[in-house]
MIDREN-956238 format. One line per field, with one value per residue: residue number from 1; residue in one letter; x, y, z of N, C-alpha, C, O, CB in turn. Coordinates in nm, 3 decimals. Glycine has a CB too. Layout:
MIDREN-956238
i: c(NUM_...)
aa: c(A_...)
n.X: c(X_...)
n.Y: c(Y_...)
n.Z: c(Z_...)
ca.X: c(X_...)
ca.Y: c(Y_...)
ca.Z: c(Z_...)
c.X: c(X_...)
c.Y: c(Y_...)
c.Z: c(Z_...)
o.X: c(X_...)
o.Y: c(Y_...)
o.Z: c(Z_...)
cb.X: c(X_...)
cb.Y: c(Y_...)
cb.Z: c(Z_...)
//
This chain:
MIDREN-956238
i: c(1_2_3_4_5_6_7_8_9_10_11_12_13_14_15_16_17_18_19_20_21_22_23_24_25_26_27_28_29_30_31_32_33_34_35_36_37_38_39_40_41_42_43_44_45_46_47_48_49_50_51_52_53_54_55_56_57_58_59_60_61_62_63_64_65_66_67_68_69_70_71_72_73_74_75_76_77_78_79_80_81_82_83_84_85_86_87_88_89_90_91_92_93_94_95_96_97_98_99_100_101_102_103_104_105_106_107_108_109_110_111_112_113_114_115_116_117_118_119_120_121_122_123_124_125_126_127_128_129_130_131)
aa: c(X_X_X_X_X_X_X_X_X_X_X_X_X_X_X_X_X_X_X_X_X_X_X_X_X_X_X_X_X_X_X_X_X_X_X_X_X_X_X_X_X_X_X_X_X_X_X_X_X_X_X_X_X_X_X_X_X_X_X_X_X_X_X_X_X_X_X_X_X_X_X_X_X_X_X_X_X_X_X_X_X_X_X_X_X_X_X_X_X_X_X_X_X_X_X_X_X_X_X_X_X_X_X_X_X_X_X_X_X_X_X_X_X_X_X_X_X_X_X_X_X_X_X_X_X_X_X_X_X_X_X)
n.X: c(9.620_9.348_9.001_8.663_8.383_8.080_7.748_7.415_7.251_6.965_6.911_6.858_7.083_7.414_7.554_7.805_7.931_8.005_7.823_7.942_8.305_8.551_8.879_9.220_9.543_9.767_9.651_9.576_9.464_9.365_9.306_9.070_9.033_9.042_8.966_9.207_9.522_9.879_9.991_9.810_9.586_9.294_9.263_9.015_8.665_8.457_8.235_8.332_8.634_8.681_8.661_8.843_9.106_9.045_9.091_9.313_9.517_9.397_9.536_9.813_9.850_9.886_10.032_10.228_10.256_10.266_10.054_9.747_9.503_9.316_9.345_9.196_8.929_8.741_8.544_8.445_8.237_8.231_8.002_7.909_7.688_7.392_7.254_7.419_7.571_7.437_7.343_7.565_7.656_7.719_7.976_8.129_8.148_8.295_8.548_8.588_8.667_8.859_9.059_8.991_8.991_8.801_8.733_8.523_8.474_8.334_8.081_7.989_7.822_7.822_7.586_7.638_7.643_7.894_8.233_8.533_8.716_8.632_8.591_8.610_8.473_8.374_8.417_8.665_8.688_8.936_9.008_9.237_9.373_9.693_9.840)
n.Y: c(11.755_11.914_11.878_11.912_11.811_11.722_11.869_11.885_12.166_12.157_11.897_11.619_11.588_11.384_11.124_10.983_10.949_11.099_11.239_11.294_11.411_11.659_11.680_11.699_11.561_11.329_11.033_10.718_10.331_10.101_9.783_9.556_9.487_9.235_9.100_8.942_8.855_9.004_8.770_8.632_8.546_8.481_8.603_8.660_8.599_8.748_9.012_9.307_9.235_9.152_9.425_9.610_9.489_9.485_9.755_9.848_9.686_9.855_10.047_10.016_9.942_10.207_10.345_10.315_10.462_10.688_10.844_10.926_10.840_11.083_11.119_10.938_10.947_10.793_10.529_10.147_9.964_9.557_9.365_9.023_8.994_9.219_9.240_9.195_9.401_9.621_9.541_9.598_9.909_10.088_10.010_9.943_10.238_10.331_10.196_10.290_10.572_10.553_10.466_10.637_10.909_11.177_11.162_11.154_10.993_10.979_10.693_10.395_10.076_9.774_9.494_9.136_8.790_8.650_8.633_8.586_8.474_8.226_8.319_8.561_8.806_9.071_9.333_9.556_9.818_10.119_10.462_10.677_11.045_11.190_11.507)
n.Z: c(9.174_9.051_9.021_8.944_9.038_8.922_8.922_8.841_8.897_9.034_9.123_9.375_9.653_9.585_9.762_9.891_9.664_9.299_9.086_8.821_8.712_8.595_8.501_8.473_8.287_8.387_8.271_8.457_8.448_8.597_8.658_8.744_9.073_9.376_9.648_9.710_9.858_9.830_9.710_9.637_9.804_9.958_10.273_10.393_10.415_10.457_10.312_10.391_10.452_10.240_10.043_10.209_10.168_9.879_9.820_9.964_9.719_9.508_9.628_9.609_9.387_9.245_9.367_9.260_9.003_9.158_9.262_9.441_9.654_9.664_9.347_9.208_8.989_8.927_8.994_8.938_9.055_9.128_9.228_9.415_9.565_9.633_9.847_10.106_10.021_10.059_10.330_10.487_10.481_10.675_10.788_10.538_10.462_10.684_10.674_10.387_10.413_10.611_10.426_10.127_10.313_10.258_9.986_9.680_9.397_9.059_9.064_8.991_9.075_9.073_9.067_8.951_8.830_8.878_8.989_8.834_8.975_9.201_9.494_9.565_9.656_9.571_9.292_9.178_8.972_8.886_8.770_8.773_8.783_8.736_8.784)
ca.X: c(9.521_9.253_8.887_8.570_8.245_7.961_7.653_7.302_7.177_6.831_6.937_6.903_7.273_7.476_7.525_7.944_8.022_8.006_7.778_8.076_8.382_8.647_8.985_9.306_9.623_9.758_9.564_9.593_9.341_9.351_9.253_8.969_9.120_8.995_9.024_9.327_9.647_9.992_10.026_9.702_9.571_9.224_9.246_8.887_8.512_8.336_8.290_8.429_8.762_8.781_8.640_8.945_9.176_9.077_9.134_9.499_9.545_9.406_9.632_9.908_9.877_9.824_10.152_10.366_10.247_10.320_9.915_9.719_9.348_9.248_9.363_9.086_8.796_8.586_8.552_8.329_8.252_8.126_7.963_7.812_7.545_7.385_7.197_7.566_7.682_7.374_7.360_7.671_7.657_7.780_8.109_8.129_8.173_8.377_8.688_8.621_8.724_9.024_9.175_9.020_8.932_8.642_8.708_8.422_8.509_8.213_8.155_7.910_7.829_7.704_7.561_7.692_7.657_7.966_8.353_8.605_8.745_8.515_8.569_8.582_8.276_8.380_8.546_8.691_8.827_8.967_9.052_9.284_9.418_9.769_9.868)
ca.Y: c(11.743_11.924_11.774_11.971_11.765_11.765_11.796_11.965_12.249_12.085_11.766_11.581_11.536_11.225_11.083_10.907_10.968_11.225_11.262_11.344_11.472_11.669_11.693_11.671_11.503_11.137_10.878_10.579_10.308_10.004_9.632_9.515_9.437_9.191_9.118_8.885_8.977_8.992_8.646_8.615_8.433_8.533_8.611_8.720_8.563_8.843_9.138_9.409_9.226_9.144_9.506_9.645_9.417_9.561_9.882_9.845_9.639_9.972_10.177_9.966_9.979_10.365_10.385_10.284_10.593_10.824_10.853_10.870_10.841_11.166_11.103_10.837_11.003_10.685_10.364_10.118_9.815_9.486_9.335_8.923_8.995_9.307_9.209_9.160_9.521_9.730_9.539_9.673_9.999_10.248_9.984_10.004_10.415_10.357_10.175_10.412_10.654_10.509_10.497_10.750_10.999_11.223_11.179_11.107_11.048_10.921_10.531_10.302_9.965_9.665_9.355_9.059_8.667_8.602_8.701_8.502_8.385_8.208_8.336_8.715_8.874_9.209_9.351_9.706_9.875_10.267_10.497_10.814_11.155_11.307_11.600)
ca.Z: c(9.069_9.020_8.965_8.951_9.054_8.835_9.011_8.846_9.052_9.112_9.213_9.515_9.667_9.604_9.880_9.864_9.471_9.245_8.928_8.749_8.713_8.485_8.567_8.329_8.309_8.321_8.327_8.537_8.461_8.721_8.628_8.844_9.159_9.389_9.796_9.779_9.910_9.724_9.711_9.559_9.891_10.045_10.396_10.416_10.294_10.407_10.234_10.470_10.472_10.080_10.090_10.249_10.120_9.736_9.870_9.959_9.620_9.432_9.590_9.611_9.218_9.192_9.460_9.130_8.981_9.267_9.280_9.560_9.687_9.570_9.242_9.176_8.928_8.863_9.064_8.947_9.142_9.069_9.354_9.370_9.688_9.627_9.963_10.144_10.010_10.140_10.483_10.545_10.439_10.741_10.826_10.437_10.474_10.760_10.567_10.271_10.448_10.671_10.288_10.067_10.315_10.236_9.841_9.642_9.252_8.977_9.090_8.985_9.124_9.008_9.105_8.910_8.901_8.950_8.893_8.759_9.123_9.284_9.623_9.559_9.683_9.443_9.241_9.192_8.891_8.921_8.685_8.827_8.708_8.820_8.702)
c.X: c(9.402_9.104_8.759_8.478_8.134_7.829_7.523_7.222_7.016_6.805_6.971_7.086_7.262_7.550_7.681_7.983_7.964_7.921_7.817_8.151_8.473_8.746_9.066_9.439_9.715_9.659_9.625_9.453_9.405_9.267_9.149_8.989_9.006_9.053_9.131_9.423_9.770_10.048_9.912_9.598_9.435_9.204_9.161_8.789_8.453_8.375_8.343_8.562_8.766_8.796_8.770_9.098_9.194_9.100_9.245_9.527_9.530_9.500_9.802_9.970_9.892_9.999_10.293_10.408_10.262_10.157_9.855_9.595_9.288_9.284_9.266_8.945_8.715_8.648_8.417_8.383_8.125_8.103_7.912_7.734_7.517_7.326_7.314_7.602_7.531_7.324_7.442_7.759_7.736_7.951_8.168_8.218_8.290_8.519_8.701_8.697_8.831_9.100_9.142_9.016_8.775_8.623_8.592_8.413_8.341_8.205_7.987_7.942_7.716_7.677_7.582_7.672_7.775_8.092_8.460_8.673_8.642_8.526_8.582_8.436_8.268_8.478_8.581_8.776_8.865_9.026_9.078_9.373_9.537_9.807_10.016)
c.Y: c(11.829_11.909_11.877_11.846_11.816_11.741_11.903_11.996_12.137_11.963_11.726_11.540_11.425_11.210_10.961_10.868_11.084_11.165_11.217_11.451_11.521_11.705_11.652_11.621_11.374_11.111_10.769_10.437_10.157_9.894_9.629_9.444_9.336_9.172_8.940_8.930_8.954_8.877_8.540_8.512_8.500_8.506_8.642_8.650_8.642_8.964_9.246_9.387_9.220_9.322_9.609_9.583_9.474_9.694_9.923_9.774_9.734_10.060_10.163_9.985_10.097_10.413_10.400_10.390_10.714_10.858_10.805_10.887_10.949_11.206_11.025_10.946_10.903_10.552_10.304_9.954_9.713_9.389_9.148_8.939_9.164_9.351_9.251_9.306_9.600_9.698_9.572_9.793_10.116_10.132_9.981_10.141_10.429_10.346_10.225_10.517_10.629_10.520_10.601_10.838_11.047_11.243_11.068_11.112_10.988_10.821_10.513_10.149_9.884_9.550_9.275_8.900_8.615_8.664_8.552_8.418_8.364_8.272_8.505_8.728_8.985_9.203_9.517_9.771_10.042_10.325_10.675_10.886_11.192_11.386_11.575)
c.Z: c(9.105_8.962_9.040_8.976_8.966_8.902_8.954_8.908_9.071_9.078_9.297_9.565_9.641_9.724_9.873_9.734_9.435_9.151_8.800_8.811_8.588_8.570_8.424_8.406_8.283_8.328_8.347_8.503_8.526_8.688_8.774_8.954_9.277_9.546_9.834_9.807_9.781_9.645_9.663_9.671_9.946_10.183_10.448_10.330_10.374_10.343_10.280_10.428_10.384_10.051_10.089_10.170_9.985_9.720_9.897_9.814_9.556_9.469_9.595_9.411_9.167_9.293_9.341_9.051_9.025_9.243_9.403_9.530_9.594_9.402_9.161_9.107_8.934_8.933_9.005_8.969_9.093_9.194_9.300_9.435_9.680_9.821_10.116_10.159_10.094_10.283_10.576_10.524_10.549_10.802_10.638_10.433_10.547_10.724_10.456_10.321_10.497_10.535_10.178_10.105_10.246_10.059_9.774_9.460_9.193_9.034_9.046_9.067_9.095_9.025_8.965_8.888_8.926_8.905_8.884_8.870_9.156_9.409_9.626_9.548_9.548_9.387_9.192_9.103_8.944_8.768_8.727_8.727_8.773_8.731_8.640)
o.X: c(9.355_9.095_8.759_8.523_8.107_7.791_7.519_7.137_7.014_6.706_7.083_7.173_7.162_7.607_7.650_8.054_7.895_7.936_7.768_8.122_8.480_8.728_9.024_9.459_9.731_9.572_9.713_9.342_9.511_9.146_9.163_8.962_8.887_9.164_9.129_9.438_9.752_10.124_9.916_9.541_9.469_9.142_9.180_8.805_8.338_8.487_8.418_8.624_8.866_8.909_8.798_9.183_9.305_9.126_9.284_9.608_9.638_9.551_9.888_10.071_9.911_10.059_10.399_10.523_10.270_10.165_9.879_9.555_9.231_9.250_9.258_8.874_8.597_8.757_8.309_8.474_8.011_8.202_7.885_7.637_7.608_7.350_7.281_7.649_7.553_7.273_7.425_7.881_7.799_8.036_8.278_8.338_8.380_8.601_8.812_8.799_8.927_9.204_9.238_9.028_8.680_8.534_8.575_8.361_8.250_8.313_7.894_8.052_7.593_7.770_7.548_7.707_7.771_8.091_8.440_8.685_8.551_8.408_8.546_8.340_8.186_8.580_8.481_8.897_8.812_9.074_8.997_9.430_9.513_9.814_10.063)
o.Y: c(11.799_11.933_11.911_11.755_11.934_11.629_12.009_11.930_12.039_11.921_11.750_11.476_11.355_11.308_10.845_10.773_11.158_11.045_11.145_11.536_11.450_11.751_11.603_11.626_11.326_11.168_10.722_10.466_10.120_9.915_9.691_9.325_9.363_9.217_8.862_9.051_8.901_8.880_8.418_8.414_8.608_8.407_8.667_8.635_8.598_9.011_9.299_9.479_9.283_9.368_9.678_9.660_9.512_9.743_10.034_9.857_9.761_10.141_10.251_10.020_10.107_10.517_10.462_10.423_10.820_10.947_10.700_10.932_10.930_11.311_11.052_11.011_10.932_10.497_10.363_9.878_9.734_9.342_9.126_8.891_9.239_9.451_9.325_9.350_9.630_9.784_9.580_9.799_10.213_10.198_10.035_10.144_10.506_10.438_10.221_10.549_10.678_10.584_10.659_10.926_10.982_11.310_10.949_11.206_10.960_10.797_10.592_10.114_9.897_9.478_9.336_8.865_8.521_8.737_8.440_8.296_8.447_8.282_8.555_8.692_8.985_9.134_9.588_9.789_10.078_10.256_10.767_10.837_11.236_11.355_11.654)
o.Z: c(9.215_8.842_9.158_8.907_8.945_8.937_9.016_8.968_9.145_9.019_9.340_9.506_9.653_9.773_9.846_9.703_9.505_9.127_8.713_8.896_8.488_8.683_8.319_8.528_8.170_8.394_8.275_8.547_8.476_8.690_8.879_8.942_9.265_9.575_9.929_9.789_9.671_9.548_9.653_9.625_9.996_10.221_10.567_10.209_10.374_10.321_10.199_10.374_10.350_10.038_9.991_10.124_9.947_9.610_9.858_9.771_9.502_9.392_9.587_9.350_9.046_9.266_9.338_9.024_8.963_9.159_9.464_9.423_9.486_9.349_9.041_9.184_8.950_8.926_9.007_8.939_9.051_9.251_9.182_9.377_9.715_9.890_10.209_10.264_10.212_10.354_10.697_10.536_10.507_10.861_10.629_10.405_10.513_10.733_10.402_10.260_10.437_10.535_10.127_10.020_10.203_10.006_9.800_9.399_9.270_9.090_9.062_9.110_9.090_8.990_8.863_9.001_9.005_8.806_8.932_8.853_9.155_9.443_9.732_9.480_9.456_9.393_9.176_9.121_9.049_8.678_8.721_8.629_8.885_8.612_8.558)
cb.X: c(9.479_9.286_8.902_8.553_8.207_7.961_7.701_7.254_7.112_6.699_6.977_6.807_7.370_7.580_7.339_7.950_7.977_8.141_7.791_8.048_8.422_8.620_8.997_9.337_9.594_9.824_9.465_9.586_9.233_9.290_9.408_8.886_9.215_8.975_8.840_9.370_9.736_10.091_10.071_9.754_9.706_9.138_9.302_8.887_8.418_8.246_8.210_8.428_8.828_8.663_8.588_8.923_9.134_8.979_9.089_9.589_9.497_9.295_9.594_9.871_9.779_9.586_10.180_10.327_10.185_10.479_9.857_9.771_9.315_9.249_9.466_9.040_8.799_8.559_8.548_8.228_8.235_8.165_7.821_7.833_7.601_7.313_7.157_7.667_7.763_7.259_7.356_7.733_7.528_7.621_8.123_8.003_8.050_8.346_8.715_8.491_8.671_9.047_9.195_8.983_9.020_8.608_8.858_8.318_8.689_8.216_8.243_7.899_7.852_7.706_7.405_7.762_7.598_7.952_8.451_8.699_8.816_8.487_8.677_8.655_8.240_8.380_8.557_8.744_8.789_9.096_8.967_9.365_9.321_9.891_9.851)
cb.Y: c(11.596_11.942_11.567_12.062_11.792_11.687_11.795_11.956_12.494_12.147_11.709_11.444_11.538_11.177_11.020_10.786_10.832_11.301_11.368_11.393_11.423_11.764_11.603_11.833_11.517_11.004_10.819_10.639_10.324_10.072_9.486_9.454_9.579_9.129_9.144_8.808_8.927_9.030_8.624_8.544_8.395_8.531_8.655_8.868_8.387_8.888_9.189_9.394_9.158_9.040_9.461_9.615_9.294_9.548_9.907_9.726_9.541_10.034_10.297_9.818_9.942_10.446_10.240_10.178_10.602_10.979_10.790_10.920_10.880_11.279_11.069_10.739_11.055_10.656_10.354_10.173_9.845_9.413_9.468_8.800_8.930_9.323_9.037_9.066_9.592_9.781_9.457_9.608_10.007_10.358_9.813_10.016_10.512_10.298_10.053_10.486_10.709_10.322_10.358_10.773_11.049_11.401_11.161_11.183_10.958_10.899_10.455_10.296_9.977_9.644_9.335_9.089_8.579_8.470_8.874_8.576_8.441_8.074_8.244_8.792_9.009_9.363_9.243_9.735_9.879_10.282_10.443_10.797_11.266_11.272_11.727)
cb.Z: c(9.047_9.017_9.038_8.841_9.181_8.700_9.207_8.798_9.004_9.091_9.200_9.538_9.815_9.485_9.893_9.931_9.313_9.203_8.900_8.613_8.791_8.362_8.712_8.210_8.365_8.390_8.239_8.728_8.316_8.847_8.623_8.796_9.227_9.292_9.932_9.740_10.113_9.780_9.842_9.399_10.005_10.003_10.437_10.389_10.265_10.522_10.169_10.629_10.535_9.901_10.192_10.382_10.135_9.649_9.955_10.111_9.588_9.427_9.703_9.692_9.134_9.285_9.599_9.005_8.963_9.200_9.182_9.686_9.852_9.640_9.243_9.347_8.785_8.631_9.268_8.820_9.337_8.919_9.421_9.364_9.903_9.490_9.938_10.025_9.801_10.065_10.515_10.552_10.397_10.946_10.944_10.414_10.560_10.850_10.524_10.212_10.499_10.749_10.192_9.996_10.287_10.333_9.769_9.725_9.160_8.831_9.295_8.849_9.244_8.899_9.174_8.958_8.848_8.954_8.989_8.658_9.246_9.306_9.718_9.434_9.895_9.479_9.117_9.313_8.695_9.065_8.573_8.963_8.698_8.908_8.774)
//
């Protein structure tokens, strides 16, 4: 796939997403996944591990498609502790990367009161391109 970044010259960098993006192709768009496992069981209450956990669930879903990481244009996440997500900001980065690598599609993120499980900290939709 191919995916241009959108980024206007005199603006400060973004700093782990993109602006925007265009890119063409399928589309994949990805229900809002959440850090239980297959079995719908949470093995994790903090957020690192749900974290991780919704991170293999996105690409476990995107695997069906023969889609991978850098296929992902737009993540947007819905967080309940906004407090929670920016105290743990560089182990955060660290498991972004162990699974997307250094890809960086559009993403928003948003604090929340609550999601429909009680015990999910986030939640994580996607929406990818393959050619």
């Amino acid at each position: 796939m191919h995916m241009q970044t959108l980024h206007p010259d005199n603006w400060k960098a973004a700093k782990g997403y993109a602006n925007g993006v265009i890119t063409s192709g399928r589309q994949i768009f990805v229900a809002g996944q959440i850090g239980w496992n297959s079995q719908q069981i949470f093995e994790s209450n903090d957020f690192i591990g749900q974290f991780q956990q919704t991170l293999e669930n996105i690409l476990a879903v995107l695997a069906q498609a023969d889609a991978k990481p850098e296929h992902i244009a737009r993540m947007t996440w819905y967080i309940t502790d906004r407090q929670a997500y920016l105290d743990c900001q560089k182990e955060l980065g660290r498991v972004y990367k162990k699974f997307m690598g250094l890809h960086f599609p559009a993403m928003s993120v948003v604090q929340v009161a609550g999601l429909i499980e009680a015990q999910a900290l986030l939640e994580i939709e996607v929406t990818a391109v393959i050619p």
